[in-house]
Each structure stands twice: as structure tokens, then as C-alpha cells.
GUKOLPA-979001 format. One record per residue (C-alpha): residue number from 1; z, y, x; residue in one letter. Coordinates in steps of 0.1 Angstrom, whole numbers. Layout:
BEGIN
<seq NUM&z Z&y Y&x X&type A>
...
***
This chain:
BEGIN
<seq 1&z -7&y 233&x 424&type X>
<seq 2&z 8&y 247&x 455&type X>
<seq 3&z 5&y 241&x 490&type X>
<seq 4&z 23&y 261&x 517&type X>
<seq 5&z 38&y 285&x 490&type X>
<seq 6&z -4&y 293&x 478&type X>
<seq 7&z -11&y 286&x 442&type X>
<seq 8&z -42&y 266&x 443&type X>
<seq 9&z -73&y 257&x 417&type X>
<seq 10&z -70&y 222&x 420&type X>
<seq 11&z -87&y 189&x 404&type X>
<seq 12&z -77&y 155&x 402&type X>
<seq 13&z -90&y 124&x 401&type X>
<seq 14&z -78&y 92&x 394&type X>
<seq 15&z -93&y 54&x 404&type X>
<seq 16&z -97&y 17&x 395&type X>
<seq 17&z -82&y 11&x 427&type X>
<seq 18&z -48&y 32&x 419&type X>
<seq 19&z -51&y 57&x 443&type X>
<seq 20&z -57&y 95&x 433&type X>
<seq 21&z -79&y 122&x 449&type X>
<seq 22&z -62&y 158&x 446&type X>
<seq 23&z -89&y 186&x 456&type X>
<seq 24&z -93&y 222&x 459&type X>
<seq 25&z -112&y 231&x 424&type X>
<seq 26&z -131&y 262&x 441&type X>
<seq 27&z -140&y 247&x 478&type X>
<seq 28&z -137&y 210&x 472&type X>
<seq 29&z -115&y 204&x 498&type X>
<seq 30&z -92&y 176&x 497&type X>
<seq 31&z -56&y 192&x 499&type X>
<seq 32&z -45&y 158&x 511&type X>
<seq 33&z -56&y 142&x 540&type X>
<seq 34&z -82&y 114&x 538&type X>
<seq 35&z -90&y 87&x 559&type X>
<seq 36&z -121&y 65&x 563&type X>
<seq 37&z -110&y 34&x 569&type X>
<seq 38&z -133&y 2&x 583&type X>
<seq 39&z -138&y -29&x 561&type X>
<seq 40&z -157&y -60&x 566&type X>
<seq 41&z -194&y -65&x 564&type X>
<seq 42&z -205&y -91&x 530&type X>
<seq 43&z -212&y -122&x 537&type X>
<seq 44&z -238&y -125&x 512&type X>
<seq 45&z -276&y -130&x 529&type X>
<seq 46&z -296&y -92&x 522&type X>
<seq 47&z -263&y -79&x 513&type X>
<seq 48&z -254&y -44&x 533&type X>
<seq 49&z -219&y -37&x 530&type X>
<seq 50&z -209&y 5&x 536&type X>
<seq 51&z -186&y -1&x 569&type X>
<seq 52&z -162&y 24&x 560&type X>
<seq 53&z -141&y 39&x 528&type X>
<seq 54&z -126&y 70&x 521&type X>
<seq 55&z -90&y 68&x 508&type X>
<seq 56&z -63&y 94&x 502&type X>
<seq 57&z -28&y 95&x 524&type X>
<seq 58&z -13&y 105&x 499&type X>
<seq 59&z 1&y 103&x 467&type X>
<seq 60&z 3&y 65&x 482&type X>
<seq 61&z -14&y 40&x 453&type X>
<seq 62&z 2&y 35&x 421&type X>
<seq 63&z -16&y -2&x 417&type X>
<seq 64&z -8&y -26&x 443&type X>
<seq 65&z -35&y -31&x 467&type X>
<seq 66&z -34&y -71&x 477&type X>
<seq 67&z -25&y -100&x 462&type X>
<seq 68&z -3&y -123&x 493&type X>
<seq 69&z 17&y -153&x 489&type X>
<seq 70&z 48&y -132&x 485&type X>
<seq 71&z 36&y -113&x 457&type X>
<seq 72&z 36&y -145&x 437&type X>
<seq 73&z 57&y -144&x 404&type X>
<seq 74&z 54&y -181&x 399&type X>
<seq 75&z 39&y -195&x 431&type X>
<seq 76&z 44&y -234&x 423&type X>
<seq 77&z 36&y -233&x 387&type X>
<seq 78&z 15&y -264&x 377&type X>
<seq 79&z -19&y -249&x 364&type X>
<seq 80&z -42&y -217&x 360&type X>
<seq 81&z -58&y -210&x 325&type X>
<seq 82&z -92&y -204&x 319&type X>
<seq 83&z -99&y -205&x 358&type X>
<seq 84&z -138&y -201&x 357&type X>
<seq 85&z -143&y -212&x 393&type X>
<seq 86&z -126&y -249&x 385&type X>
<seq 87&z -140&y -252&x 350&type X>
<seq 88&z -174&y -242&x 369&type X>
<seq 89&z -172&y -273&x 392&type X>
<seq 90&z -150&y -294&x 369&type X>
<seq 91&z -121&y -296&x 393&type X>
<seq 92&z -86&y -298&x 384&type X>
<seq 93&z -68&y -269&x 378&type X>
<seq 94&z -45&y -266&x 416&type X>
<seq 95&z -14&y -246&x 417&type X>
<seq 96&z -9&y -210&x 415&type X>
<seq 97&z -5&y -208&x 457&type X>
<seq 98&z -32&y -236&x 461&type X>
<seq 99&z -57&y -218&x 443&type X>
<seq 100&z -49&y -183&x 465&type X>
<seq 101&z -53&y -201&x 494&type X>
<seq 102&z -86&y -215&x 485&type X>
<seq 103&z -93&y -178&x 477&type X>
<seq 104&z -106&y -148&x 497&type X>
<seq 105&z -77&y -122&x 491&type X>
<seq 106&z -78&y -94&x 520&type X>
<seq 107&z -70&y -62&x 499&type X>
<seq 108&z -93&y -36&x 483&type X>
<seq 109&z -129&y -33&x 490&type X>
<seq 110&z -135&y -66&x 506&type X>
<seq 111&z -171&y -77&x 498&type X>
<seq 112&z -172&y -108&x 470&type X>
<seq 113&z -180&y -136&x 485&type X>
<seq 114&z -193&y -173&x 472&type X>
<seq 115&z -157&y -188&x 473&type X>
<seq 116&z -141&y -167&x 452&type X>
<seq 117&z -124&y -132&x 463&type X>
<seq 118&z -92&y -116&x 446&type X>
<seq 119&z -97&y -78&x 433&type X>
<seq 120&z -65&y -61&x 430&type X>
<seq 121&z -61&y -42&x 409&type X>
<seq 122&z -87&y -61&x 388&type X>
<seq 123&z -117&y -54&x 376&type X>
<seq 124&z -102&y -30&x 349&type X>
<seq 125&z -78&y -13&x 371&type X>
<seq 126&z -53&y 4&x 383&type X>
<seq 127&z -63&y 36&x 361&type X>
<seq 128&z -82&y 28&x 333&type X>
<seq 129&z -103&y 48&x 307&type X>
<seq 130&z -74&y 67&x 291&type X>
<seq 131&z -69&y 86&x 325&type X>
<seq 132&z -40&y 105&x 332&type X>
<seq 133&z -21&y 134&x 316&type X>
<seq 134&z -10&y 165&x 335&type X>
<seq 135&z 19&y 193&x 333&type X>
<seq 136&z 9&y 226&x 349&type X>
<seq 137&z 43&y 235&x 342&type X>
<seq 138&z 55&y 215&x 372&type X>
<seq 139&z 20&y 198&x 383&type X>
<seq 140&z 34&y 171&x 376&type X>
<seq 141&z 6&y 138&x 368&type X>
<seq 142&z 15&y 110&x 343&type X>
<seq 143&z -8&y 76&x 350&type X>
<seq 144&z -8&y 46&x 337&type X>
<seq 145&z -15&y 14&x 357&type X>
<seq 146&z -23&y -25&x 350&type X>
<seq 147&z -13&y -48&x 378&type X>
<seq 148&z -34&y -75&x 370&type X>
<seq 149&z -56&y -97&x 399&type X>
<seq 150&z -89&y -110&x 386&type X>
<seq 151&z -108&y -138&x 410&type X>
<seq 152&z -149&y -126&x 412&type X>
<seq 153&z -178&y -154&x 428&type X>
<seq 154&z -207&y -150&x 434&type X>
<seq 155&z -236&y -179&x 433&type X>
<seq 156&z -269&y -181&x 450&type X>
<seq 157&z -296&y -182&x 426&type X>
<seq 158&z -322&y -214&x 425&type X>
<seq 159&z -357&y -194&x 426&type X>
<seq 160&z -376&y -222&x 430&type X>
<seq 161&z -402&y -236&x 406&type X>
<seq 162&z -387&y -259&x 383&type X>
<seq 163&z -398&y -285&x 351&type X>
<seq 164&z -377&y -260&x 331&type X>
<seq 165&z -389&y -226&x 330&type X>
<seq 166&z -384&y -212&x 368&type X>
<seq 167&z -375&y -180&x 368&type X>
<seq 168&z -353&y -185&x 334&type X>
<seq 169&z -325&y -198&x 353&type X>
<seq 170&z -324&y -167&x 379&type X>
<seq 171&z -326&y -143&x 348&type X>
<seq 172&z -296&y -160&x 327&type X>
<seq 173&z -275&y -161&x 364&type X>
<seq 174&z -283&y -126&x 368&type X>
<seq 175&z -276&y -113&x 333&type X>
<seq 176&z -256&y -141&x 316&type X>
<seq 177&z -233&y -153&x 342&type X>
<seq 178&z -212&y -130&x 347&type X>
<seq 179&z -195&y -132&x 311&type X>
<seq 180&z -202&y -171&x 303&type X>
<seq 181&z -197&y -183&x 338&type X>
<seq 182&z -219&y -200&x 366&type X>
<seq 183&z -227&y -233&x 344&type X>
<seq 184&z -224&y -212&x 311&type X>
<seq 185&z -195&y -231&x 303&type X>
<seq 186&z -179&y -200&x 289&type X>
<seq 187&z -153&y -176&x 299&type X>
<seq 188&z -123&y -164&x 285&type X>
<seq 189&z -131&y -141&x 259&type X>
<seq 190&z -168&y -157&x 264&type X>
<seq 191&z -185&y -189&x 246&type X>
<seq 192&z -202&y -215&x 264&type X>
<seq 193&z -238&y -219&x 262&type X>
<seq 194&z -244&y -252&x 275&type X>
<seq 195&z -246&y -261&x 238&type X>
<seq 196&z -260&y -232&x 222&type X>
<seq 197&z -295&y -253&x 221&type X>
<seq 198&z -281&y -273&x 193&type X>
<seq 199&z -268&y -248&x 170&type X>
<seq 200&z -296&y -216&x 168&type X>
<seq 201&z -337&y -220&x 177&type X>
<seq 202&z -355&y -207&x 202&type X>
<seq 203&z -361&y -171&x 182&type X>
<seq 204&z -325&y -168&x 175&type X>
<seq 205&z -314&y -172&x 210&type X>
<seq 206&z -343&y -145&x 220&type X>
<seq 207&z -329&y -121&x 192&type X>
<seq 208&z -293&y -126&x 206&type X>
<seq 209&z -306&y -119&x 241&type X>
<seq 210&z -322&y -85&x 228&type X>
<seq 211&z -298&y -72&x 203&type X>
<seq 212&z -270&y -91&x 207&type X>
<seq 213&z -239&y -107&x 178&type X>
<seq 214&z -203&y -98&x 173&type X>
<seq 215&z -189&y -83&x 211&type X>
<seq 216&z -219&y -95&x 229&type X>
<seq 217&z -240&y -62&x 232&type X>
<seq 218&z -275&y -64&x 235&type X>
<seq 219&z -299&y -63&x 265&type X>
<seq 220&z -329&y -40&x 247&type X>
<seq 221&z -338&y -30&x 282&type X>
<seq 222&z -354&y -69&x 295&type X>
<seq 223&z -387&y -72&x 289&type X>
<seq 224&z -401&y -96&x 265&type X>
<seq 225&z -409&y -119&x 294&type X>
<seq 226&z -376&y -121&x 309&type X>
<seq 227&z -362&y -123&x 273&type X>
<seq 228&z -386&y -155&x 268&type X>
<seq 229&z -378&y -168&x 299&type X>
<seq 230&z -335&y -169&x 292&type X>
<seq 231&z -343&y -178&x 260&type X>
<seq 232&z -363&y -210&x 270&type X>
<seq 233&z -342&y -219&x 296&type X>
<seq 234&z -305&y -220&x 276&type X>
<seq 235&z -324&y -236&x 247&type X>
<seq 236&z -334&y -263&x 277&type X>
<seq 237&z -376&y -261&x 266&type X>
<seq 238&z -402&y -258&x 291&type X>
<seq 239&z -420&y -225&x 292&type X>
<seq 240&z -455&y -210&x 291&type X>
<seq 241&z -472&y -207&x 322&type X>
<seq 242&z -474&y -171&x 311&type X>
<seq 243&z -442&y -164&x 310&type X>
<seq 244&z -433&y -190&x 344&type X>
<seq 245&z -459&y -173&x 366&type X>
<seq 246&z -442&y -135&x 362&type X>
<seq 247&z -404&y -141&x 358&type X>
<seq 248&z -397&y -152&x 396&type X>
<seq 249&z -368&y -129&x 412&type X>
<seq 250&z -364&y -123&x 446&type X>
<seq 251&z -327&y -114&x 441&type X>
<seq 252&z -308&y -140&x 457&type X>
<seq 253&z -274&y -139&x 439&type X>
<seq 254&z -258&y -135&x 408&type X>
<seq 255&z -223&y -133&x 393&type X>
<seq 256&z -210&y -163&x 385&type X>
<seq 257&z -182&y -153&x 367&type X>
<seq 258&z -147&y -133&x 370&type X>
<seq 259&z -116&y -135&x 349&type X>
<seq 260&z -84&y -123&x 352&type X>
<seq 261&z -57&y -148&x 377&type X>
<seq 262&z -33&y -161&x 354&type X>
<seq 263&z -8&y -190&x 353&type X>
<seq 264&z -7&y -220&x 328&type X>
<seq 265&z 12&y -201&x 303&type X>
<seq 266&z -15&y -168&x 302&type X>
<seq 267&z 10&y -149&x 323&type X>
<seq 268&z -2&y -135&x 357&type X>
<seq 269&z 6&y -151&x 387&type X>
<seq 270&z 22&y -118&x 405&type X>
<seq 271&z 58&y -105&x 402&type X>
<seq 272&z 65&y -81&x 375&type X>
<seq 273&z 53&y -55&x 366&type X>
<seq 274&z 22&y -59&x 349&type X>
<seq 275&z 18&y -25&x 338&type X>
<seq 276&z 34&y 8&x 348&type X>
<seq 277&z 42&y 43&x 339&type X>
<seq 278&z 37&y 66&x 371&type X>
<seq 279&z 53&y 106&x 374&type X>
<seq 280&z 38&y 117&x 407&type X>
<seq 281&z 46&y 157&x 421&type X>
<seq 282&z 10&y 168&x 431&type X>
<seq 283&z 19&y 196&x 453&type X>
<seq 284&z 41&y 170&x 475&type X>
<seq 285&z 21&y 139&x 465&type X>
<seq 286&z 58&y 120&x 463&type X>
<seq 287&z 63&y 99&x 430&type X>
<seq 288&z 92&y 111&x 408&type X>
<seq 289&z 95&y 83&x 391&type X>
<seq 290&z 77&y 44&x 384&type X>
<seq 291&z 87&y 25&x 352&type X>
<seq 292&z 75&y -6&x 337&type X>
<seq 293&z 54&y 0&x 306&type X>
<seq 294&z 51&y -25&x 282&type X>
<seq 295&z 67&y -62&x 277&type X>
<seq 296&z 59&y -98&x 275&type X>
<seq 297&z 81&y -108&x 248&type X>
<seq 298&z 75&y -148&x 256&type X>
<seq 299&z 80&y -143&x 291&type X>
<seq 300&z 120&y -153&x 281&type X>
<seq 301&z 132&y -143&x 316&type X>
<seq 302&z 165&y -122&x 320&type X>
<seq 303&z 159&y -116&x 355&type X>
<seq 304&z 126&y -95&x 337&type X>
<seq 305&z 144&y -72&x 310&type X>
<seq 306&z 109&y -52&x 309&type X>
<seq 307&z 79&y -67&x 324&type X>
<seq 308&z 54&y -43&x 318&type X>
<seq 309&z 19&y -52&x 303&type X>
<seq 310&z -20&y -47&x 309&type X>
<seq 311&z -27&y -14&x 291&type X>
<seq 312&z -58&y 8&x 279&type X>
<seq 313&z -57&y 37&x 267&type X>
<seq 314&z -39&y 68&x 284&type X>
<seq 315&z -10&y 93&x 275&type X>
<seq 316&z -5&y 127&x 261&type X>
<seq 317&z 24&y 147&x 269&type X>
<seq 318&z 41&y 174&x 250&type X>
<seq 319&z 58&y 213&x 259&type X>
<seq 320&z 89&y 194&x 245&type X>
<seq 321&z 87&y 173&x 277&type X>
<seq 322&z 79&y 138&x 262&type X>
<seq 323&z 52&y 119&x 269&type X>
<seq 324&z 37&y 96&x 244&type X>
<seq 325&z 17&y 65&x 253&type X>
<seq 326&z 3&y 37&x 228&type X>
<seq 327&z -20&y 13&x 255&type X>
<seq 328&z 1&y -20&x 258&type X>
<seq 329&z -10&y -53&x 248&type X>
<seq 330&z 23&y -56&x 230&type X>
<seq 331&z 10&y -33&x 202&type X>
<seq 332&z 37&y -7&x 210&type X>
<seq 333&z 41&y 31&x 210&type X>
<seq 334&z 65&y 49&x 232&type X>
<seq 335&z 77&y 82&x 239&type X>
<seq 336&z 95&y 87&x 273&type X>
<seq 337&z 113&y 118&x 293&type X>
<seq 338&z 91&y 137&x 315&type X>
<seq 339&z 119&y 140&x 332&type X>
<seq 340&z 129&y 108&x 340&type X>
<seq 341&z 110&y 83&x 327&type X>
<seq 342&z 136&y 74&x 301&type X>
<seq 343&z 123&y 53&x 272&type X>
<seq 344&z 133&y 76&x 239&type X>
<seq 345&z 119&y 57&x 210&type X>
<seq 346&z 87&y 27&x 205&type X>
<seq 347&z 75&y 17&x 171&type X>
<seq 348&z 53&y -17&x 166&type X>
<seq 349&z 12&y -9&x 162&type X>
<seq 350&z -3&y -23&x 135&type X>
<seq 351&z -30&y -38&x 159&type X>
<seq 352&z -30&y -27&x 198&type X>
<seq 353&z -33&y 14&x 203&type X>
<seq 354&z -60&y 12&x 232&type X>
<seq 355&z -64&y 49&x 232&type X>
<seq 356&z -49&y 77&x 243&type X>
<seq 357&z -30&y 94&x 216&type X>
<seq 358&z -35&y 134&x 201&type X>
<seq 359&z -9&y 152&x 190&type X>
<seq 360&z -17&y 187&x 165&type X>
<seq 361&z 1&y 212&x 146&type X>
<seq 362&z 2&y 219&x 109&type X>
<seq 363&z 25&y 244&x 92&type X>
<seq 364&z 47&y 247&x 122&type X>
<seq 365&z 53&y 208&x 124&type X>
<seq 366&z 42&y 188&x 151&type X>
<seq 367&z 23&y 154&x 143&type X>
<seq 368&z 9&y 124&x 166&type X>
<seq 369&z -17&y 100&x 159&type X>
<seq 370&z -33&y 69&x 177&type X>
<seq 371&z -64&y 46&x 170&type X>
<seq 372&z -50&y 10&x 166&type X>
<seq 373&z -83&y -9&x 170&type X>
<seq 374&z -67&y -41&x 192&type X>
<seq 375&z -91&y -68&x 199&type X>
<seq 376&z -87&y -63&x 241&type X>
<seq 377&z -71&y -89&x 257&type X>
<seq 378&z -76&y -115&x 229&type X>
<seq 379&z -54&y -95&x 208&type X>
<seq 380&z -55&y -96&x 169&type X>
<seq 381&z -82&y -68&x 159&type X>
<seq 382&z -73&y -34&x 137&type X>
<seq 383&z -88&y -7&x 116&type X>
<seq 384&z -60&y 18&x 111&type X>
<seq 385&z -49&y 54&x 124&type X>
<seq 386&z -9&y 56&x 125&type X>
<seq 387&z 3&y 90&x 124&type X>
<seq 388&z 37&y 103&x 130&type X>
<seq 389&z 52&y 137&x 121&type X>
<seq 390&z 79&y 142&x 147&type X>
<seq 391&z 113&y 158&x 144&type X>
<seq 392&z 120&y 195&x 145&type X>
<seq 393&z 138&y 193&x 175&type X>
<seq 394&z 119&y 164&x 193&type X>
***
């Protein structure tokens, strides 16, 4: 890049939290100004939040960075889908604005507290694992973004001896909880184990625990103790002094669980977009351009002609100045202007393309192919590779 009319070495580095770190590849200096900049201490007991943050001036964030009353797209609407914090306490689900203000939703980097605290971007970003694409030509960087608010609670942990195998319940809080929720009634995406007694024994559950079944991955690395101990405590029998007497934890909280902040239809409760398509100059740190990418077809709003959607999976851009990008939850691929940020052509993905594109050469004809593996985002599950040979002139 350059700076002051110097050509520079220069690396970048995107975030979760949508901003981007641009430094000097040799020195590591930053080449744009950054600012510490003080946050709250936690609230949780034993809890030592760091004081301070370190966050670029510039390019400014291509995620949003808090969730207000404003930013609602649907602030009245009557209910919030799979809303693990109600479900948790079996409370009715509120309103969209009722349930913010019951909320802790200060911005980035706020500590998670007990009530319920708002991370935005959510827990899968702003950037996600695809990362960004980059034209030396004109450093220019191409980034992805979801705009997506997830709600994250913690729950103090009961460590106290217990009828039902104490220290079991600590263990499942601290390593089940955060996917099946604080009462294991299940998440989105998650089953609820309240039940899971009555359907597989004692050894099953144990097995589970350590090697897991279908997207649950494994936990190899608990010991046989602590796998006893969950296992005896979601199958609701008493356990072994043996195992009782050496699975007590002195941590005192636990994720209870976090989902993504939707509305009664599955939307999210913000203003459009959802997901967006960033062109951002590196040696000036100004955005060129911002487009929604992605779109909720059942969103039926004509106010919303492109909402944008969550996305995973990252782009790959060409000397022919297009950019290619799969990532959507639609199941779409699109090629747009470097330029501009014009859409030039979309086809419909077997199953969702959560990866980033590669695009080859044979015999003096480009090609482009993308992994269509769906199965984020509840989304109907693939096995296929589509590949495309492009034009001559594309």
C-alpha cells in the first residue's frame, strides 16, 4: 500500500468485531492510528475484565457496533423465536423492544453479564472464516459482513453437594450449557436434554459425552470422572461417592446459552441489511463502496428490494475485476464489479456455498468452483462441488 507517496509492506487483518487492522509487514507498525479505549469492568464475582481495548481509527467498522432502539427493523413485533433466556425461565416471549430493554446492549466488548447482554456483531461476526480478498492492483480489500445480534447469559453454577451427583451439574453448565441452554431445554440448532434420560442409558449418554453423534463433537479431553459425573447427572441417577467426592468445581459460572436475536418470523430484529459486501481503499482507509449481499426472499417487503443475509464463506476476486462470492444463506452465487459493486450475474447453489470459492486455469479457459456443503443456519445440507467455466471475455 502507500502512505505519504511510500510504497509499503503491509498486512491486514480482519475481526469478528468488523473492524480491520492494516500494519506495516516489516516493523509492525500500525499505519493507522489506534486507540485504546476504556470499557467496563464484568460484573461477574472473580471475573477481571482488561480495562482497555485497542481499536483502529480507521477504515471505520464494516459491522455495526451496537444494537439501540432505533436500529430496530421491527420494534413492536409480537414474539422472539427460539429466545433461550425466556424458554430458560418459561416466560412468555415479550416484544422485540421489551426484550432489548430487559437486555444489556452497550456496544462491543461489554462483559456478559447474568441478564443477558447483546454482542453485535454476533458471536460469528462481522468477518467470518472466509476472510477477505485483496487487489494489489489498487489495494483495494473486499470483506464480507453478517449483521446479525446474538443475546449471551451467563448462570452461576450450584457447587454445592447435592442428592444427585454434585459436581455433575457444574460440569454439564460448564460444558453442556452453552449449546442446549441453562435448563437443557435446547437451543436452536440444539436438542433438549431434559428428556434424554428416557431415550439412551447411562453408557450411551457417557459415549455421547466423549465422542459425540451427528453435529455434536466430542469432548475426548474430560476425564472419565467428569464424563461419569455429566453422564449421571442428565440421566437424573445418583452417583458414586467416587466419582461425587472429585468432580467439585470451583468455577463459579457457566454459559447458559446464546442464540442469535430474531423476531417471530426467524428474521432479525435490526434494520436491513443482514449481510454486506464491503470495497474499502487501504492506503486511505475510506470505503469505496457497501452493498447488501444476499436476500430474504420471504421477507416480502418492497421497501427491502435486497436485504442482505448471514454469510460464511469469503470471496475471490479475479484480474478481470470481478469478484465472486458463494456465502449466503440463500444458497446463491454472485459475481460483482470491483469497481462498483454492481451485481453481474447469481446462480442458485445446490445446497448453501459456505466457502470461499477458487478459480484455476485450464487450456487458456478460466473456471470457478465452490463447495456447497449447506447445513449452517438450519439450512438443507449438500454434498456437491459446482463448477463454472466462465466466458472468454468475462
Amino acid at each position: 500500500m502507500e502512505s505519504n507517496g511510500k510504497k509499503i509492506p503491509a498486512v491486514a487483518q480482519v475481526t469478528k468485531s468488523g473492524h480491520v487492522f492494516v500494519f506495516n509487514r516489516l516493523t509492525g507498525d500500525p499505519l493507522f492510528p489506534i486507540e485504546e479505549k476504556a470499557y467496563p469492568s464484568s460484573p461477574l464475582e472473580g471475573e477481571k475484565a482488561y480495562a482497555t481495548q485497542p481499536l483502529p481509527v480507521k477504515p471505520a467498522p464494516f459491522s455495526r457496533q451496537q444494537l439501540t432502539e432505533n436500529d430496530l427493523y421491527a420494534p413492536y413485533r409480537p414474539a422472539i423465536v427460539d429466545d433461550f433466556i425466556d424458554k430458560e425461565q418459561n416466560l412468555d416471549p415479550p416484544p422485540v423492544l421489551e426484550k432489548l430493554q430487559r437486555v444489556t446492549s452497550k456496544g462491543q466488548f461489554v462483559p456478559i453479564d447474568t441478564v443477558g447482554t447483546i454482542l453485535y456483531p454476533g458471536a460469528d461476526g462481522g468477518a467470518e472464516w472466509g476472510g477477505a480478498a485483496l487487489d494489489p492492483r489498487t489495494a483495494t480489500m473486499y470483506v464480507n459482513a453478517n449483521e446479525m445480534a446474538w443475546i449471551m447469559r451467563m448462570k452461576r453454577i450450584n457447587n454445592n453437594a447435592s442428592d444427585k451427583s454434585p459436581g455433575g451439574e457444574a460440569l454439564t453448565q460448564i460444558h453442556c450449557a452453552r449449546c442446549h441452554g441453562g435448563a437443557l431445554q435446547g437451543l436452536a440448532g440444539a436438542p433438549e436434554l431434559q428428556t434424554v434420560k428416557e431415550k439412551f442409558s447411562l453408557n450411551t449418554i457417557a459415549t455421547i459425552v466423549t465422542k459425540g453423534i451427528g453435529t455434536m463433537p466430542g469432548m475426548p479431553n474430560l476425564s472419565d470422572t467428569e464424563v461419569d459425573a455429566i453422564a449421571h447427572f442428565i440421566s437424573g441417577k445418583e452417583a458414586p461417592e467416587s466419582i461425587s467426592s472429585t468432580t467439585k468445581t470451583q468455577v463459579p459460572y457457566a454459559v447458559a446459552g446464546f442464540g442469535r436475536f430474531k423476531d417471530d418470523r426467524g428474521f432479525p430484529v435490526m434494520k436491513p441489511p443482514w449481510g454486506t459486501l464491503n470495497a474499502i481503499n487501504l492506503n486511505s482507509g475510506e470505503y469505496l463502496w457497501t452493498v447488501p449481499l444476499g436476500h430474504e426472499e420471504k421477507l416480502n417487503d418492497p421497501a427491502i428490494p435486497v436485504s442482505g443475509t448471514e454469510n460464511y464463506g469469503g470471496p475471490v476476486i479475479t484480474a478481470g475485476g470481478v469478484l465472486f462470492i458463494a456465502a449466503t444463506n440463500d444458497a446463491k452465487i454472485r459475481a460483482f464489479r470491483l469497481s462498483t459493486g454492481e451485481l453481474l450475474w447469481e446462480d442458485q447453489l445446490p445446497a448453501g456455498g459456505y466457502a470461499t470459492p477458487a478459480t484455476y486455469q485450464i487450456n487458456n479457459r478460466q473456471f470457478l468452483v465452490v463447495a456447497c456443503g449447506g447445513g449452517k443456519m438450519g439450512t438443507p445440507s449438500g454434498d456437491e462441488y459446482r463448477a463454472y467455466a466462465l466466458p472468454p471475455d468475462f
